[in-house]
Structures are given as structure tokens and as C-alpha cells.
KOLVEX-444258 format. One line per field, with one value per residue (C-alpha): residue number from 1; x, y, z. Coordinates in nm, 4 decimals. Layout:
residues N
resi = c(NUM/...) $
x = c(X/...) $
y = c(Y/...) $
z = c(Z/...) $
***
This chain:
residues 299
resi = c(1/2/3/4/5/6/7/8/9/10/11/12/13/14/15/16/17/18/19/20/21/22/23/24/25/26/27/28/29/30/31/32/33/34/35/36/37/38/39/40/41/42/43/44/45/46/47/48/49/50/51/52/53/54/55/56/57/58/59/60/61/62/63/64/65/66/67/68/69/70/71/72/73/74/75/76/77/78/79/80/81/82/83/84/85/86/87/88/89/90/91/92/93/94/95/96/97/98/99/100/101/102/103/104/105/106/107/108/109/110/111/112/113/114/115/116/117/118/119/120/121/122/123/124/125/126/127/128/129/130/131/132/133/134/135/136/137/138/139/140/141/142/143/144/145/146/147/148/149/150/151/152/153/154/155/156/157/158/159/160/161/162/163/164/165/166/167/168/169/170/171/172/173/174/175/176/177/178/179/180/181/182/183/184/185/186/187/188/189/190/191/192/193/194/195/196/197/198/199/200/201/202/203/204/205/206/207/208/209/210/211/212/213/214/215/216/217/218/219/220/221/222/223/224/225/226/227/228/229/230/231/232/233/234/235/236/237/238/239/240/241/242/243/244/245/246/247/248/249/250/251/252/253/254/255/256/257/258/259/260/261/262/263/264/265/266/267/268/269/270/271/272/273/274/275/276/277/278/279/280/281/282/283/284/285/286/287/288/289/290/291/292/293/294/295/296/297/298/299) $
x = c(0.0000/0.1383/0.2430/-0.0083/0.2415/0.3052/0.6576/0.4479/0.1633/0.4215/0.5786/0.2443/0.1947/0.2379/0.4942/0.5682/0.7150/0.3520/0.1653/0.4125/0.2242/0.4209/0.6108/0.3639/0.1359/0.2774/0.3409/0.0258/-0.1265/0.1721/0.0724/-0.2960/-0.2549/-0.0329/-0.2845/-0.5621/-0.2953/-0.2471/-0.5547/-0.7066/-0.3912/-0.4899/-0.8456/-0.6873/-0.4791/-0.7515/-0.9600/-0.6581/-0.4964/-0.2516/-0.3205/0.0358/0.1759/-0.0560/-0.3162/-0.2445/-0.5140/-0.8140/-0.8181/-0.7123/-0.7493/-0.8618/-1.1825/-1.5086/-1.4286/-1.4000/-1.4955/-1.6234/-1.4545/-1.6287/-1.4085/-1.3780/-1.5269/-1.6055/-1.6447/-1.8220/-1.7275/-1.7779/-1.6624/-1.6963/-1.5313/-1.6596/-2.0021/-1.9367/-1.6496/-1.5533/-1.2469/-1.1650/-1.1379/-1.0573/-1.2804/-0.9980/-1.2175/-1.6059/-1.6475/-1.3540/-1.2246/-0.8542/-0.8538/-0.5782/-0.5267/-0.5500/-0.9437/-1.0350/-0.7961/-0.8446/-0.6268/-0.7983/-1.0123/-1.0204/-1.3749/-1.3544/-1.7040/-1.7619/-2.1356/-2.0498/-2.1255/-1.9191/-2.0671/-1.8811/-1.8558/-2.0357/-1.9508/-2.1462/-2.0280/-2.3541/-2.5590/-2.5377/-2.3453/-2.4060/-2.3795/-2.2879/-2.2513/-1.8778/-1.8544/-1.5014/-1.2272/-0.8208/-0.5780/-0.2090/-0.0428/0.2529/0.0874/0.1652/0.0906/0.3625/0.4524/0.3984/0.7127/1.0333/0.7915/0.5029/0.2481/0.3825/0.2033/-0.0837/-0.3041/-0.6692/-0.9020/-1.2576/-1.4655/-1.8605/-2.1209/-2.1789/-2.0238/-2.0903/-2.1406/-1.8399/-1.5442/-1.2716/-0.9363/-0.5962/-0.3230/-0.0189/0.2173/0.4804/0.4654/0.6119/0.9319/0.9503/0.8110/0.4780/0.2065/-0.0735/-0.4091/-0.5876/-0.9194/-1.1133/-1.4382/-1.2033/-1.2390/-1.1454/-1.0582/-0.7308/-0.7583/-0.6519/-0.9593/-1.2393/-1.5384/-1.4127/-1.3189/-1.5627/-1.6640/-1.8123/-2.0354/-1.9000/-1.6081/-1.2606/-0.9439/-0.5953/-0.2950/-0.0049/0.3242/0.5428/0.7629/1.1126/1.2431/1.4025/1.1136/0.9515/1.1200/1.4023/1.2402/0.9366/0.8958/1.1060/1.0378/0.7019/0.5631/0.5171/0.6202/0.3838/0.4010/0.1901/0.2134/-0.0659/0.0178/-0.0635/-0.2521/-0.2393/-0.4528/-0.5936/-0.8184/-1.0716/-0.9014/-0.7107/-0.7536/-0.8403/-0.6356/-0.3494/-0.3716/-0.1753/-0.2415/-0.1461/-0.1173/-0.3627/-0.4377/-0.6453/-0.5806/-0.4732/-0.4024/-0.0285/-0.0937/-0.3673/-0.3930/-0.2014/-0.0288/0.1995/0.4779/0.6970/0.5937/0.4967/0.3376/-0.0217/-0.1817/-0.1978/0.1649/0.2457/0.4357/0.1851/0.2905/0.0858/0.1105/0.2932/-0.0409/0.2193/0.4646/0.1751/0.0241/0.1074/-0.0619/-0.3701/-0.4074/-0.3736/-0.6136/-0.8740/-0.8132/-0.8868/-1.2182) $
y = c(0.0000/0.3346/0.5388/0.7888/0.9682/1.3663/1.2904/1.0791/1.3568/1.6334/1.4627/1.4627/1.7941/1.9711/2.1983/2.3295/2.6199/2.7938/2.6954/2.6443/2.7481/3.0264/2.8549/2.9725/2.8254/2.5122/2.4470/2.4965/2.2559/1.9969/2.0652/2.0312/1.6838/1.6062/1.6435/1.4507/1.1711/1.1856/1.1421/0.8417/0.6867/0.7552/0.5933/0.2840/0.2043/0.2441/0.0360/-0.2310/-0.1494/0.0682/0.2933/0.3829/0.0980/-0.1808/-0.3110/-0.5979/-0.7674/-0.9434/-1.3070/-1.3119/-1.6370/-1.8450/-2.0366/-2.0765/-2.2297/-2.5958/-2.6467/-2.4945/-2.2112/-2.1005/-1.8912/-1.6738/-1.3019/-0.9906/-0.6151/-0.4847/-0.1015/0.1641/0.4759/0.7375/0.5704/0.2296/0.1060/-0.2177/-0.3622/-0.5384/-0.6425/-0.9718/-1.0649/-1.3766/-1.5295/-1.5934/-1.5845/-1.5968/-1.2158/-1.0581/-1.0852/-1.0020/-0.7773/-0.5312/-0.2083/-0.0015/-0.1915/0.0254/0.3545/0.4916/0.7797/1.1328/1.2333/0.8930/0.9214/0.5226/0.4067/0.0703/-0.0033/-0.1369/-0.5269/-0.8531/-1.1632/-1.4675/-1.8217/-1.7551/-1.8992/-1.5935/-1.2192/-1.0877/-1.3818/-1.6106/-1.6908/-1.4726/-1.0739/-0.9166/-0.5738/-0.3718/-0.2746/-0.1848/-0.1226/-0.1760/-0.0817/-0.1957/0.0647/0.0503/0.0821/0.2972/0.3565/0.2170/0.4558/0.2346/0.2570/0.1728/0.0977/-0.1445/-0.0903/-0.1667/-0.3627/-0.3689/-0.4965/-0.4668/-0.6734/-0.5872/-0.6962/-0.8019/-0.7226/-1.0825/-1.3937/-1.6383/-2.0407/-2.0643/-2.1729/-1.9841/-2.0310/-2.1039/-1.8749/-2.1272/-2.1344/-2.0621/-1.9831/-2.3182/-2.2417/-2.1079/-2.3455/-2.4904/-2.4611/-2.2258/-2.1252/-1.7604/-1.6761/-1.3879/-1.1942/-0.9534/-0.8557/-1.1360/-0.8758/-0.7508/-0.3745/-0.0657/0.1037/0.0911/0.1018/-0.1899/-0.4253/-0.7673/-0.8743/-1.2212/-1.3902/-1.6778/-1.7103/-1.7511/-1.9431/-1.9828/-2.2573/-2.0449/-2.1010/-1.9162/-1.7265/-1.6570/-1.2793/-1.2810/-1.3499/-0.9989/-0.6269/-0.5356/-0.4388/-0.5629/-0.9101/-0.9382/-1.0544/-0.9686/-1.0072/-1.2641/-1.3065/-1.5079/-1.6712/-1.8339/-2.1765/-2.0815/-1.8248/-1.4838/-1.5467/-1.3963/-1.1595/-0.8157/-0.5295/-0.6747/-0.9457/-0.7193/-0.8321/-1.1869/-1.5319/-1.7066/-2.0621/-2.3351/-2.7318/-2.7741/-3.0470/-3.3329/-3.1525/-2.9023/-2.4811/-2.2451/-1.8734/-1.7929/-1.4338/-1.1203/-0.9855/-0.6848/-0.5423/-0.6112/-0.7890/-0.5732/-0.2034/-0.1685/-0.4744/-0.5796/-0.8329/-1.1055/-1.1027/-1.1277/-1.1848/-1.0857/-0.9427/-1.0870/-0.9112/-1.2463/-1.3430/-1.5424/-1.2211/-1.0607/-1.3043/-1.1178/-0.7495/-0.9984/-1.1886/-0.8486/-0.6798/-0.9491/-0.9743/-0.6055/-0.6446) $
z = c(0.0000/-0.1010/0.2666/0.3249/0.5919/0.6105/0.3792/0.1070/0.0765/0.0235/-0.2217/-0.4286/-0.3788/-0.7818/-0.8415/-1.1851/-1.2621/-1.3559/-1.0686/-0.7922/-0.4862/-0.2560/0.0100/0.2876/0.1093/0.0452/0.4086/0.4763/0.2188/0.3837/0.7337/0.6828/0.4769/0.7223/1.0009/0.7810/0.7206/1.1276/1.2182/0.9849/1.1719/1.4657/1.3468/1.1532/1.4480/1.7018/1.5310/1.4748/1.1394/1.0184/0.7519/0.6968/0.5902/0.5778/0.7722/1.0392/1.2115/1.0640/0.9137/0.5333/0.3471/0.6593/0.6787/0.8558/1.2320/1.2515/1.6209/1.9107/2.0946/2.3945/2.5027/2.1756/2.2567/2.0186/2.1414/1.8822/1.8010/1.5379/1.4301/1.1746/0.8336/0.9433/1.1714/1.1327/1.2917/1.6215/1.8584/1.9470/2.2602/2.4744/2.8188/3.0894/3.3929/3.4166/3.4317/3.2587/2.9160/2.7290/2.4488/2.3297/2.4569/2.1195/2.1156/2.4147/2.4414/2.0874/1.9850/2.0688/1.8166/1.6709/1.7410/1.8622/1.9677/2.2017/2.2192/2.5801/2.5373/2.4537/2.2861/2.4232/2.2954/1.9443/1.6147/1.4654/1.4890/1.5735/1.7479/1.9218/2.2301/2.5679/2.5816/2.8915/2.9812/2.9902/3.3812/3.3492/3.1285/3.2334/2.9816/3.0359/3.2230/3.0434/2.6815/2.3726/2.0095/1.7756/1.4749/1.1924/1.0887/1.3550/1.6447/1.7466/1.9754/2.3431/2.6524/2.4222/2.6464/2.8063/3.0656/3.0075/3.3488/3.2089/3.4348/3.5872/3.4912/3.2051/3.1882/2.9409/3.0285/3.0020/2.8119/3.0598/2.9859/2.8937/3.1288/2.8305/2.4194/2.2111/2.0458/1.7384/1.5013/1.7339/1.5445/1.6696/1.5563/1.4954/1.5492/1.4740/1.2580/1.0906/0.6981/0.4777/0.2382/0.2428/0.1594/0.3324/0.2425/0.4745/0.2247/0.0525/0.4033/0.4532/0.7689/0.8008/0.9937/1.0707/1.3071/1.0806/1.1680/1.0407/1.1557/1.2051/1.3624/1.6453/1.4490/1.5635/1.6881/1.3649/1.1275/1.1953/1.1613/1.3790/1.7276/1.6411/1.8309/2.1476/2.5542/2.5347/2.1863/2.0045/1.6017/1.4212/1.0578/0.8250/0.6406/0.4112/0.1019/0.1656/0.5108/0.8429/1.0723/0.9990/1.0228/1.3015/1.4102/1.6880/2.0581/1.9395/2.0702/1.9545/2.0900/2.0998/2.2322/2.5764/2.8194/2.6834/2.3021/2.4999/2.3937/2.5649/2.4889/2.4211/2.2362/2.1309/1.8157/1.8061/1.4849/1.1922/1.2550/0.9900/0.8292/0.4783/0.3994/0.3770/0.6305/0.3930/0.3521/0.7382/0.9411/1.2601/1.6138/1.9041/2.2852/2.4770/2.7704/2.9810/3.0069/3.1867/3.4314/3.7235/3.6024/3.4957/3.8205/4.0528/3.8169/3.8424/4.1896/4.2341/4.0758) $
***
């Protein structure tokens, strides 16, 4: 995708000899694209894409779930460009839920919108399952907006408490991610089109998956993957997680062939590239347990 960032637009700005605009002018014109530029960012990343250099978090080229996953979750969420999309989210306890952070603390004047529920354990992105109430939001302390460029997002993570608890059960957190090379699973009701444009993005109804594997530190950008995230790759051509997908699990078989969660959806695993070409970056659960048991704990 071409980069829509302040340097890109100013290079598109015309300037032959019998037009050229003054230079007060032309600063201007830069400063105000620039701003424009910023804040569809600010949007695109809010929502769980970025619109600078590729979008990076809803399922491309997966397919329709194969089993049942209780503890799958979806915050659905809208905002000005797009009414239609959602968060994914994962059940770890009967009344609270994992999600990212950049789901819930949109940049300001991203105009971010939560509709305040989560459906948990549905194969279906808008029936189904049970809906409870958001009581409380928690956002990583520790958490900022990557740059879309050098820099991922960091401690991007969120526990959303529901208003009372729910029958299904929830997911464990492993008690550590496979080496590179286990195979792992994504799950999510992001666009199955991979586009940067929102107009043109397809959400389905039906839950999507994709087999993955844990990448190694190396397989993503410099900086990107590291301690606490997680690089993730993609036996399947031209497959990974994107716009939609954010906040959602990465599983792997535990103990006994049963999942648990290892990662959330959380951005592109390298700048510049579409989803579909990967690699993915996923926040790294286990690396948190302690901030996830006291906040739980706190109510």
C-alpha cells in the first residue's frame, strides 16, 4: 500500500514552474494533509490497522471455524469511516475478558465508539453466544501507540470486566509460548478482504481461523517481536490476521491436546506490507500473568 504519511503527501503535492504554490502556502497545504494523514492513523490504528503501511489484524485467506470455541469473545465497536467492525477478545475468567489495549484507548479524536457489550462463545459475529454488559475497562499501564514505521504498539493490552459472569469456560493462559516453530491457531471476525480502504473491508459472519506457527524474533522487523511479543508466521500463502481481528487469541495445544491462549492480536509484525503477507505481532499473555491476576483480583 502506497504510505499515506506527512513525507508521502508532500511529495504529491504539484509543483511546476507555472503553478508552484508560494512557500507559505505550500506548508500549509503539507501541514494540513499532514494532520488529515495523522488522524485516519490515529483511526486505523484504534480500530486495529494501520493505515500507513498496511493493515495488520483481521483473518485473510482463513476459513469458517471448525470447532467450538467457547471462550472466543467480540467487542463490537464503530466509528466514523466504518459502523461495522468489532475487537476480538478472549474469556480468561467468568467475568472478565482479554482484548488489546489499542481496542479500548483509541487515539484522541479517533472518534472510537464501544457499544459497551461482549458476545462470548459464538460462532457468529452478531448472534449467538451470551452478551454481557462492559462494567469496566483496564488498559495496560505501560501501553503505547507504535509509529507504523520503527515501532510497534507496546504492553498492548486490556481486561474488560462483564457485568456478571458467564457459563463458558474460560481459556488457561499457557504457562509458556512453544518455540519457534509450534504450530498455533488464529481466530477472529475480521475482513477477509485484504484492503486498506475501509469502504471496501468484509466482515463475516462466521467465526474464521488460520494454523499459524510461532515465528522466531528474527522473522519480523528489527524491534518488532522481542520478551514480550510474540512473532507469528503463516504456512498458508498470503494469510495472516488483519483489520478486526485485533484483541483476538493465539492458541496453541497444551497439556492433553487441549488450547490455551499464548498471544492477542495486536499489529503487523513488519511495516509496509499488507496483512496477507504477514508476518503478525501478538502481545505475549504469559509475560503478563502477574498485572492480569492483581487486576482481576482487584475487581
Amino acid at each position: 500500500m502506497a504510505r499515506t504519511g506527512a513525507a508521502g503527501l508532500a511529495g504529491r503535492i504539484r509543483t511546476n514552474r507555472s503553478e508552484r504554490p508560494s512557500p507559505v502556502l505550500l506548508r500549509k497545504t503539507v501541514r494540513r494533509r499532514a494532520a488529515r494523514a495523522t488522524a485516519v492513523a490515529a483511526l486505523a490504528a484504534a480500530l486495529g490497522t494501520t493505515a500507513m503501511t498496511g493493515s495488520a489484524q483481521a483473518i485473510v485467506n482463513g476459513h469458517d471455524s471448525t470447532e467450538r470455541y467457547p471462550f472466543m469473545a467480540t467487542i463490537p465497536m464503530s466509528a466514523k469511516q466504518i459502523a461495522d467492525g468489532t475487537c476480538g477478545a478472549t474469556l480468561i475468567d467468568p467475568q472478565w475478558v482479554l482484548t488489546a489495549a489499542h481496542c479500548v484507548q483509541g487515539y484522541p479524536g479517533s472518534e472510537l465508539t464501544l457499544d459497551g457489550t461482549v458476545r462470548i462463545g459464538s460462532a457468529h459475529r452478531k448472534s449467538g453466544g451470551t452478551v454481557r454488559a462492559i462494567t469496566r475497562t483496564v488498559v495496560h499501564p505501560g501501553f503505547s501507540f507504535g509509529d507504523g514505521q520503527t515501532r510497534p504498539n507496546y504492553d498492548d493490552l486490556a481486561l474488560v470486566r462483564l457485568d456478571r459472569p458467564v457459563a463458558q469456560r474460560p481459556l488457561p493462559v499457557a504457562q509458556r509460548p512453544g518455540p519457534p516453530g509450534t504450530p498455533t491457531r488464529l481466530l477472529g471476525f475480521g475482513t477477509v478482504v485484504d484492503t486498506p480502504k475501509f469502504e471496501e473491508m468484509v466482515f463475516p459472519d462466521r467465526l474464521q481461523e488460520l494454523d499459524t506457527r510461532r515465528g522466531a524474533v528474527a522473522d519480523c522487523a528489527p524491534g518488532y517481536a522481542g520478551p514480550t511479543r510474540l512473532c507469528t508466521t503463516s504456512p498458508t500463502p498470503k494469510a495472516m490476521a488483519c483489520f478486526g481481528d485485533s484483541g483476538g487469541p493465539q492458541i496453541q495445544r497444551g497439556r492433553g491436546g487441549r488450547w490455551e491462549l499464548i498471544g492477542t492480536t495486536s499489529g503487523p509484525g513488519a511495516p509496509g506490507v499488507p496483512c496477507s503477507e504477514g508476518p503478525g505481532l501478538y502481545t505475549d499473555v504469559r509475560a503478563y500473568a502477574d498485572w492480569i491476576r492483581a487486576t482481576i483480583a482487584a475487581g
